[in-house]
N, C-alpha and C positions, 0 to 999 in steps of 0.2 A: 504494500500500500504506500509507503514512503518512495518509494520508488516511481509510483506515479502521479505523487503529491508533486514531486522534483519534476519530472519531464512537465506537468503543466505548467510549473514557474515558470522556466526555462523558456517555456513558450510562448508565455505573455510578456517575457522579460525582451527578448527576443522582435515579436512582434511590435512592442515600443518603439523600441529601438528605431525599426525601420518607419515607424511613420511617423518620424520626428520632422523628419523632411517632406515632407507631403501635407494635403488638406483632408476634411470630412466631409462629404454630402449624407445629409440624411435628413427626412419626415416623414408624412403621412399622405396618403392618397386618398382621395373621396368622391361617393357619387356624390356633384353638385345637388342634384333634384332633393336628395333627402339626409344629405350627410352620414350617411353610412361607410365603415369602411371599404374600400376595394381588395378585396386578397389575390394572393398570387398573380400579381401584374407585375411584371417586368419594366422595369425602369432603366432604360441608358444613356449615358452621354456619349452624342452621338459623332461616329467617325470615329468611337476610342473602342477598348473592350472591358473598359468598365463600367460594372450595374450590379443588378440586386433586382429581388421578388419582392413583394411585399409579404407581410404575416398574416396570421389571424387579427391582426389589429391595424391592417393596412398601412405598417410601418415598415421602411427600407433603411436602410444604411450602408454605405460606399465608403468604404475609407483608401488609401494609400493612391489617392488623385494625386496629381503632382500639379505645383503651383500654374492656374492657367484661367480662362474664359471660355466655358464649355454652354453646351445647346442639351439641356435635357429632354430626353423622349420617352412618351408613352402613348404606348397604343392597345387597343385593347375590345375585345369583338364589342359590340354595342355602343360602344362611345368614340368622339369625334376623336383624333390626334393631336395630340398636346408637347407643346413646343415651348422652351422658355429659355432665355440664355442667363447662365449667374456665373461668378465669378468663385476661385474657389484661389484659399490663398494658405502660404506654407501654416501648420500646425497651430488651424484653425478650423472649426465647423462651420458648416455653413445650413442653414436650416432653411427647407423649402417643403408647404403644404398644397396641394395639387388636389383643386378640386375638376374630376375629369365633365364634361357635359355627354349626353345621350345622342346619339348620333346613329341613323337608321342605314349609313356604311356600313357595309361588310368587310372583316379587314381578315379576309381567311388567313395569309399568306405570312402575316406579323402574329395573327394567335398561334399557327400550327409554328411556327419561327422559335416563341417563348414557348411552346409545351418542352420541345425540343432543348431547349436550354435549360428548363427547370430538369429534365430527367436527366439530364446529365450530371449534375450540381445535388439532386438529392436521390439518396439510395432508394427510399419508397416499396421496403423489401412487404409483401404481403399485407400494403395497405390501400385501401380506395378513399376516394374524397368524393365525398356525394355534398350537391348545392342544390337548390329550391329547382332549380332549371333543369337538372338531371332528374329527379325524384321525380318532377311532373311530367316531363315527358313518357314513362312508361304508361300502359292502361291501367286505371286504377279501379279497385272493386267500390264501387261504392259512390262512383264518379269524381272522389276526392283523394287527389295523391296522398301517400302516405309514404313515410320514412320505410316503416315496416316493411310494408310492399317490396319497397328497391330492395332491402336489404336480404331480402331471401333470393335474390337473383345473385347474388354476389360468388363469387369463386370460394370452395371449402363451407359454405353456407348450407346444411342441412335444416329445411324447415317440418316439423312433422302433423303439419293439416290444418285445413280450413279454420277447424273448430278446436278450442282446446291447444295450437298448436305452441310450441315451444324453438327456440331457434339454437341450434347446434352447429361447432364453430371449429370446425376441424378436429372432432374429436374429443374436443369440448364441452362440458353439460353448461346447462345456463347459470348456474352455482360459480361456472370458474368464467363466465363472461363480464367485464366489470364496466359499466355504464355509466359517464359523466354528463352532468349536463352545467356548463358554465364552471367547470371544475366539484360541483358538488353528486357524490355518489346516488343513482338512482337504482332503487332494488328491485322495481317490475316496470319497465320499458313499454311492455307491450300488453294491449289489451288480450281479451281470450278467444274474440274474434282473431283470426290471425291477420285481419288485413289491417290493424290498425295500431299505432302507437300514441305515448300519451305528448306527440311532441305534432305541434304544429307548420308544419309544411313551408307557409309562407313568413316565418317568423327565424326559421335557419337559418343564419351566416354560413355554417360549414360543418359535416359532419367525417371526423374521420374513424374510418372502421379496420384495426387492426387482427388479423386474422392470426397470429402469432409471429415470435419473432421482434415483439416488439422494446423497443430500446429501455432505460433505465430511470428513466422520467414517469414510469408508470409503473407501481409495483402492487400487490396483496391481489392477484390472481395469477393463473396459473394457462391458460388457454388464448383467453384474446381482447382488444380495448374496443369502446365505442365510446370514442370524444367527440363530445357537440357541443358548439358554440351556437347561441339565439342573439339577433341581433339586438341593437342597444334602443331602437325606434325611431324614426322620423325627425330631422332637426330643423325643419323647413315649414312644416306644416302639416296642421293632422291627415291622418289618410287610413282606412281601416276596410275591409274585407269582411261581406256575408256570404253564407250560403250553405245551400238546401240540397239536401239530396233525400231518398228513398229510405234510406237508412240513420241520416242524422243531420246536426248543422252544427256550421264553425264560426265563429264571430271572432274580428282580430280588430282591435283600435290602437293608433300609436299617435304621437305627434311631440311635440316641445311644450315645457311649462316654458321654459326660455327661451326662445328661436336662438340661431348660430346666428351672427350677422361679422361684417369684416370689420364694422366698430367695439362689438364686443365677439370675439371669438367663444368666450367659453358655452355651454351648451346645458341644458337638464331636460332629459326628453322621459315618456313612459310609454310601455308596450303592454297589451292585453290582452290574451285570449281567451277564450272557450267552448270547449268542444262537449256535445251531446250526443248520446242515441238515442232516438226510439224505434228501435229497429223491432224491439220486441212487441209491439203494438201494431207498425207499420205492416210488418213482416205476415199479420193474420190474413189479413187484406191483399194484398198484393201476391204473395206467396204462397195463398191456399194450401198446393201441393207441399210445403215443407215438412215435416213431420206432422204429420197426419192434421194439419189446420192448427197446429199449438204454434207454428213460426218459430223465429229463430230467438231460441231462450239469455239473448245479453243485451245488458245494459249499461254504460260508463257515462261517465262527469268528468272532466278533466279544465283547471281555471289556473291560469299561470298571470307572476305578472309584476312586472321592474321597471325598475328607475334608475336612469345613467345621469351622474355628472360629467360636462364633459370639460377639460380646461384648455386652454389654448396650444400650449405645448404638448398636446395628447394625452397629456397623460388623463383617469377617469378611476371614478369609483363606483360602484353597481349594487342596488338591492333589489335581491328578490325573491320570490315563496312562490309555492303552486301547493296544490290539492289535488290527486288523481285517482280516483275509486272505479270498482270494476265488481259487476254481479251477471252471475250467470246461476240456472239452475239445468242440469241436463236430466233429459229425462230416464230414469231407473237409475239414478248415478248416485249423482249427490248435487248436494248445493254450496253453491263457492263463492267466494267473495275475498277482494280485499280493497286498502283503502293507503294510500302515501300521503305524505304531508311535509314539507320543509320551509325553511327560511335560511337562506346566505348573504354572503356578501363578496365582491370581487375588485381589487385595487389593483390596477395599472397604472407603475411609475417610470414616467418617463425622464431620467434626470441628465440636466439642461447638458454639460458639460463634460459627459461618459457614455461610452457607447455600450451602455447598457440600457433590458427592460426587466423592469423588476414586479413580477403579478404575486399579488396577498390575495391568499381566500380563505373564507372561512364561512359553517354552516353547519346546523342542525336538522336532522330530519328523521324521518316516524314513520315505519312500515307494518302494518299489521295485514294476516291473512288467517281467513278462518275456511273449514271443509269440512262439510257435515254425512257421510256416505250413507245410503237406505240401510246400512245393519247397523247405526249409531256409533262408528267408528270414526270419533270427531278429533280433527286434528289443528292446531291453530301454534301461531306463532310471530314473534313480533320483534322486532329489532329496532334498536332505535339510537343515535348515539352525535356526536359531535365532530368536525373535519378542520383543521387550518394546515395548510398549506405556503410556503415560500419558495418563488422559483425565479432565479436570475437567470436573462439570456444574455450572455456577452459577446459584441459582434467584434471580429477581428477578420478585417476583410472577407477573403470568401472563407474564412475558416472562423469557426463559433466554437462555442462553450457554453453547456447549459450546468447549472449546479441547484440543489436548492435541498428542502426538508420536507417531512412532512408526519403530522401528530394526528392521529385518529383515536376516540376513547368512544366505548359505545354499552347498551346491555342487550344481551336474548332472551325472551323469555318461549319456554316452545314445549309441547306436549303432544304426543303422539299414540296411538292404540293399532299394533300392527294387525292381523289378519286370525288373529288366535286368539287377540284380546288383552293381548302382553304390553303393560305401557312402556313409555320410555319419557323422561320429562326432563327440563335443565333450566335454571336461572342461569345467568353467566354475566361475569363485567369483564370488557377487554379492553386493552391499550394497545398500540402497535405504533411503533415511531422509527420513520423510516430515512433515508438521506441517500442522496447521489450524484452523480459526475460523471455527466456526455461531450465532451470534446468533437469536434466535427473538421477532420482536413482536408484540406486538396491537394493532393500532391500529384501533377501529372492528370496522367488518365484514371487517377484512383480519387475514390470518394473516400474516407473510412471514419466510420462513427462506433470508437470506442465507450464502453459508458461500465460503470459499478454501482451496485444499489446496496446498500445497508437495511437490513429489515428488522426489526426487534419486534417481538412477540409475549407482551407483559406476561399475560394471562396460562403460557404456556411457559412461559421464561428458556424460549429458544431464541436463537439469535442464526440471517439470514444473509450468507454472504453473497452476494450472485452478480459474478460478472455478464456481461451483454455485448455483441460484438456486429457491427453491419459494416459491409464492403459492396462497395461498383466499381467496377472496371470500367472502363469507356473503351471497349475492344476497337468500333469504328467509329462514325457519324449517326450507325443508323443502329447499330447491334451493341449490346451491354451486357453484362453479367454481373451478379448478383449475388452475394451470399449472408444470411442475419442466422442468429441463434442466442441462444443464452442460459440461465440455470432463473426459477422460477418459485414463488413460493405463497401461502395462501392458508389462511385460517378456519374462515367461512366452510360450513359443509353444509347439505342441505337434508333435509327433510323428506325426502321421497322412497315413496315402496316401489320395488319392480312388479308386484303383485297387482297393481293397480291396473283397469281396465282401462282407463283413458288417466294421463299421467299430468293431473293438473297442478296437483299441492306442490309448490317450491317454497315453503319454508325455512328460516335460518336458523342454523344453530354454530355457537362458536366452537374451534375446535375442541375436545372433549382433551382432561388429561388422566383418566381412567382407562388408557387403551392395555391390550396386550403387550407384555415385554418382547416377544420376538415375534418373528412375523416369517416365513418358511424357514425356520430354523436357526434365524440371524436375529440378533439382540437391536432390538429398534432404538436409532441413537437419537431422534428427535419425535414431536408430535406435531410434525407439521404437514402437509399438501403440498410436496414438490414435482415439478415437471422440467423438461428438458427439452428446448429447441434447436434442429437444424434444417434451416430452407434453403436451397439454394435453388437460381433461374436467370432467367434472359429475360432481356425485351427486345423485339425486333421492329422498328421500320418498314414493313415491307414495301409501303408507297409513302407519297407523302401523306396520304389520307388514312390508311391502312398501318396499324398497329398488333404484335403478335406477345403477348404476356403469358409464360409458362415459368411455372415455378413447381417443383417437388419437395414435399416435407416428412418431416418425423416429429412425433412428439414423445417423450418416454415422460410416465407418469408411475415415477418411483414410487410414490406412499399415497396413497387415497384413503381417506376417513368416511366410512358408510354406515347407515342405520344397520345392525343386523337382523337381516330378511326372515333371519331362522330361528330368533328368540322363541324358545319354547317355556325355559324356567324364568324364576326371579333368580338376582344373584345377591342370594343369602346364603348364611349358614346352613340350613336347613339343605340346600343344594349342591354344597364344595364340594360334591365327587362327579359332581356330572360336566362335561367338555365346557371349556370357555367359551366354544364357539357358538354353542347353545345355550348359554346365560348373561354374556356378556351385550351390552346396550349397544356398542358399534365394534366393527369388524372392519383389519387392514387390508385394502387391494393395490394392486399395481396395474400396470396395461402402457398399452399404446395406440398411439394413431398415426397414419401414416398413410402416405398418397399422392396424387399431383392435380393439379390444376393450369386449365389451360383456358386462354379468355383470348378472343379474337374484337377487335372494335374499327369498324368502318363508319366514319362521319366525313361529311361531305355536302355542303350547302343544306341543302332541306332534309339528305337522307342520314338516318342513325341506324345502324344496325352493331347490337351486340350479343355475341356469342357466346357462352361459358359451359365446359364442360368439365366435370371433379368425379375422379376415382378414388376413392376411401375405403379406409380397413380399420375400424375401430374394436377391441376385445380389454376384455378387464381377466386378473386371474385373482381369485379372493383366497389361495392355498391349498384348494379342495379341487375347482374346477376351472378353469380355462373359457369363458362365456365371450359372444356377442353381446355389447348395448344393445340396447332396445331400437338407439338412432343413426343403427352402423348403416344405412346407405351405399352402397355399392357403385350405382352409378348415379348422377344426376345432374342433367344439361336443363339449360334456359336459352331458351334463341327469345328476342325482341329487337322490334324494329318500329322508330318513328317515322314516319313520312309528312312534311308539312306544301302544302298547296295552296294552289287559289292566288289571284291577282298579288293579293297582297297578304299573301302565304298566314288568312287567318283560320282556316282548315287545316287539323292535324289529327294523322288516323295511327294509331298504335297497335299491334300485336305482341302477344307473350304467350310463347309455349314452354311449359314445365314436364318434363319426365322424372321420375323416380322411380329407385328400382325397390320392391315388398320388404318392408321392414319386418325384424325379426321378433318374435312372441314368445311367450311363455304357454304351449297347450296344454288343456284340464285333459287329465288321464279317467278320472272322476268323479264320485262324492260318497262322503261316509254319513252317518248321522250321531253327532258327536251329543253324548249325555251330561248335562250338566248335575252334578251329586253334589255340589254344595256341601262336601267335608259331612255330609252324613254317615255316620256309623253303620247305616243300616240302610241304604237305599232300596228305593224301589223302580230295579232295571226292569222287569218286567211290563209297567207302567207308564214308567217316566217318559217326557216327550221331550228329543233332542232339537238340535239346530244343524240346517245341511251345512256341512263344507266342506272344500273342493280339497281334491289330490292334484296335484302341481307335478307336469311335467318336468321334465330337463328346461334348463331356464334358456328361452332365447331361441328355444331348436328349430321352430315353425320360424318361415315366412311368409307374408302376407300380400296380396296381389300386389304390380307395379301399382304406382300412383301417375296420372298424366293430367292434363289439366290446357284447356285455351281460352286466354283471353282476349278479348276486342274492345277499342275503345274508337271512338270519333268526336270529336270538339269543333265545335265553333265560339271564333272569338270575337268581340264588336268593341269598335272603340270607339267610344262617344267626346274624344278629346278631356276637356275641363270635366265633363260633366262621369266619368268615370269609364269604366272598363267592365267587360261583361261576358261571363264565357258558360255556354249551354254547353253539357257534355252526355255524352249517351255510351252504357260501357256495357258488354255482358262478359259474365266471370261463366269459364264451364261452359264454353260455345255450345261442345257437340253434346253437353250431359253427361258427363263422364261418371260414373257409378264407382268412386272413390272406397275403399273401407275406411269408414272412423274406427269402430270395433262394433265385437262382435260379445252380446249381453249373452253370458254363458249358461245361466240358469234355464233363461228364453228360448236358446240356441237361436238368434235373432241377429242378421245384420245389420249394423248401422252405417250409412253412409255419409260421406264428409258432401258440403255442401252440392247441390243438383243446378241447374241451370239458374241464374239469377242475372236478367237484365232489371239495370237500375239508369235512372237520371238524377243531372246533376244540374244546379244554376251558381252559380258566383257572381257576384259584383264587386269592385273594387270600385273605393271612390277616394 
């Protein structure tokens, strides 16, 4: 560690040095119309080959200019070209805020230019960036894009159905998927519809989706990230979005307590959404044919909503809370529900004089979920707890430094009744305080983003050392290679039975320090959830328009913490001669995952077409037996294609085909009739009247039909100028009817199917 505490001096010391003699350019970029920032825009001074991207925060930085009079450029699809000339002078900054205007040029030629430049400049190993303009171009269920939606398209993205589904991430259960929103932790994403999340569409800045492999800036899981940033709201003037669809409606209001103006720069603007169903009403109606005229049984609230200070120098401080509640009851199942709640805050400092950016966050939030099954097998569970965060980015020309902390304290509270009747319960308080250091160089044709994360685990009092490592080669102009990995680690375990017919309950519990001492015959030296990444892959060029993304990974999942499936005893006195593996409250597995992914993307004026196809191997081995997950997937491609038309290209028609290859089951062998004797001395078998329950096959050993699925969408848009914007949309989910299994009710011998044909409308107004 000392040894890489020294190579970083060295590097900054280093880097000083040389831009002693040279200047600074750097600011911020903004769309003029509403003062938002611009990300990922390419900024140069033009005839040199110095520049810069902008951030999440539409901020750039250029250093080691050499004393002169340079022409700033930015261009950028949707808006006009922006030209400025400043003067930049020795071992001094020079501060420029660029606000761009909207401009209906098309500037193909300078965005594919800058895509091109960012891929080379960043590794981007196994991650996507989805923005409001991506997301809504696919066909969406419901006529209203959704985050969701996109994200089951994505390369290594296992989604498991319509109804009830849960999203699986290379091997990954949703327990090791860790979800930010503004930097603050969210513990259920997604509604139980599966087409919908509790994030509003038109209110993203940027969402990125790390499928593993991800650097040191993000730690306490073990499989993959979802960071999403919400914009800050309107600096200009209010502006806000209605609309109605078949299944619910969205409302968004933003605007300025302050307006931004060039006499006073600073800014205070608020953003608000909320989103409804009545699907379950609408649904009786419209739907008749859905489950036998009962409709489609969910219901969600979701109401978000902040306030940004903005100040002149960019820098800003942010407050904000949301509420997002979710009820379903399915039929012969159970009834489900849960309910999130939080409050944060987020500091961006921009200081005047250092080329650094320094973000403070901090936030409380409250997850509660309860599941009540027809045998009164009720399970519930609630987490709740506290997050701050400090994270410096320090720019040194094309080469950075991120470093920063981070303190998490939280409690579980969680109870469970497994399938026999055996409960399992836990209060728990945790802390976990974490720290790390990502350096980012360029040397030549290599990218290389070394990083270390420090993890500390109060509550279990392990301690988590885990290097992290990403490299690009720039082989040509048009070809790169790629390789990330790193050592992983995770507290959180969750709450789920494999026995379950449709797999809703994800409950938290923190890791347990009641485990077994060995685990296949080896003495278990920590009680933690570690994993192991290595991805390596290409990107290819193949035209200018024509992009080729293949990447192959592994993940090793050394230590997993599970409910144990097979508790039959208590673990008392009364039972110490009977196996741990049958009295013990959880049980250690290992496994892995592993596979490739391959993503083709042709864009080109009006046409979008994207391709993705993932071969996956996912197995767990708990000591005994050697199993398939439940969400191993074999094969599963997504083709989708936007097409936009018409004079003034405001007709846009989308398609999206899904295949998936039969998920794997647990089959009933049969049923006994089990006697309840209540510690009677003397029972009366002859008499007495038991309760059925089932004999359980080999876990996992069935598979279950392919799953395939087409969607269709068509929009029309109207632009009414001042007086607002207007877009009617007509989408059907399930062209041809595809006759999906949700499952299959075992008592009944009854199949249930994942959702049937459903065309819906949609209307939006923006004003």
């Amino acid at each position: 560690m000392k040894k890489q505490l020294i190579i970083i001096i060295i590097f900054l010391m280093t880097t000083a040095l040389f831009a002693q003699n040279t200047g600074v350019l750097k600011g911020f970029i903004y769309d003029k119309e509403n003062g938002e920032a611009v990300l990922f825009t390419n900024v140069y001074l033009k005839g040199t080959k110095y520049g810069a991207s902008t951030d999440v925060n539409g901020f750039f930085f250029i250093d080691k200019v050499p004393e002169g009079t340079y022409t700033v450029e930015v261009s950028y699809l949707g808006y006009a070209k922006f030209n400025k000339t400043v003067t930049i002078k020795k071992s001094r900054t020079t501060k420029i805020n660029i606000h761009l205007e909207k401009s209906s040029q098309k500037l193909d030629d300078v965005v594919i230019s800058a895509k091109r430049q960012e891929a080379k400049t960043e590794i981007k190993m196994s991650v996507v960036k989805l923005s409001p303009k991506e997301i809504t171009a696919l066909p969406s269920m419901g006529s209203e894009p959704d985050l969701a939606q996109a994200i089951q398209t994505l390369p290594g993205v296992v989604f498991t159905g319509d109804q009830g589904g849960q999203l699986y991430i290379r091997g990954g259960s949703p327990i090791q998927n860790k979800v930010l929103l503004d930097g603050m932790t969210i513990y259920q994403p997604f509604h139980s519809i599966g087409f919908f999340s509790v994030f509003e569409t038109d209110v993203i800045s940027n969402a990125d989706i790390y499928t593993g492999g991800f650097n040191a800036q993000y730690g306490g899981r073990i499989s993959s990230i979802m960071d999403i940033s919400l914009r800050d709201g309107n600096k200009q003037r209010m502006r806000g979005k209605v609309s109605l669809s078949t299944f619910g409606a969205n409302f968004v209001l933003e605007g300025p307590l302050k307006k931004i103006t060039e006499a006073s720069p600073s800014s205070l603007t608020y953003l608000l959404y909320a989103k409804t169903s009545y699907m379950e009403q609408s649904s009786k109606y419209i739907y008749p044919y859905v489950n036998d005229g009962v409709g489609l049984p969910f219901s969600y609230n979701d109401l978000y909503g902040k306030m940004t200070y903005g100040s002149e120098n960019g820098s800003k401080v942010s407050v904000f809370g949301f509420n997002f509640s979710d009820d379903v009851r399915y039929k012969s199942i159970s009834d489900y529900s849960w309910d999130q709640w939080g409050i944060g805050t987020r500091i961006v400092i921009v200081p005047e004089n250092v080329p650094t950016i320094i973000s403070i966050r901090s936030s409380f939030s409250n997850y509660e979920i309860n599941l009540a099954n027809t045998d009164n097998q009720r399970r519930n569970s609630q987490i709740n707890g506290f997050n701050f965060g400090l994270n410096l980015h320090y720019f040194l020309g094309e080469n950075e430094l991120d470093y920063g902390v981070e303190l998490m304290g939280g409690k579980t509270d969680f109870s469970f009744t497994n399938s026999i009747g055996r409960g399992i319960s836990q209060i728990e308080n945790t802390t976990e305080i974490g720290a790390y250091v990502k350096p980012k160089f360029i040397w030549g044709n290599f990218v290389i983003e070394p990083g270390v994360r420090l993890h500390y685990y109060a509550s279990l009092d392990n301690f988590s050392f885990e290097p992290r490592l990403g490299i690009k080669y720039n082989m040509t102009e048009t070809i790169r290679l790629k390789l990330a990995g790193g050592f992983y680690s995770q507290n959180l375990i969750a709450a789920t039975s494999d026995r379950d017919v449709v797999n809703l309950f994800y409950g938290f519990l923190s890791g347990p320090d009641n485990l077994l001492n060995d685990f296949k015959g080896e003495e278990l030296t920590h009680k933690l959830q570690k994993a192991k990444h290595l991805i390596i892959g290409t990107e290819v060029d193949l035209t200018r328009d024509l992009n080729l993304n293949v990447e192959a990974y592994y993940k090793s999942f050394d230590q997993l913490t599970n409910i144990n499936r097979n508790k039959i005893y208590d673990d008392n006195i009364e039972n110490k001669d009977e196996p741990d593996e049958l009295k013990s409250d959880y049980i250690i597995e290992d496994g892995a995952a592993y596979g490739a992914d391959m993503v083709l993307n042709y864009t080109k004026k009006n046409l979008s077409i994207w391709a993705v196809y993932s071969l996956g191997y996912v197995n767990r081995d708990d000591g005994s037996t050697i199993y398939r997950t439940h969400f191993d997937r074999r094969h599963n491609i997504n083709l989708m294609t936007s097409y936009k038309l018409g004079k003034d290209k405001s007709w846009e028609l989308g398609l999206r085909w899904n295949y998936g290859s039969g998920f794997p089951f647990t089959p009933v062998q049969g049923y006994y009739e089990m006697l309840t004797l209540n510690n009677s001395i003397d029972p009366q078998v002859e008499s007495a009247n038991g309760k059925p329950e089932t004999i359980y096959g080999e876990i996992n050993s069935y598979q279950l039909s392919d799953y395939h699925r087409l969607d269709f969408s068509i929009k029309k848009k109207f632009d009414f100028k001042k007086a607002g914007k207007m877009t009617i949309s007509f989408t059907i989910t399930n062209v041809y009817n595809r006759k999906n299994i949700f499952y299959v009710d075992t008592f009944e011998n009854e199949k249930i199917y994942q959702l049937p044909v459903l065309p819906s409308i949609g209307l939006s107004y923006k004003f």
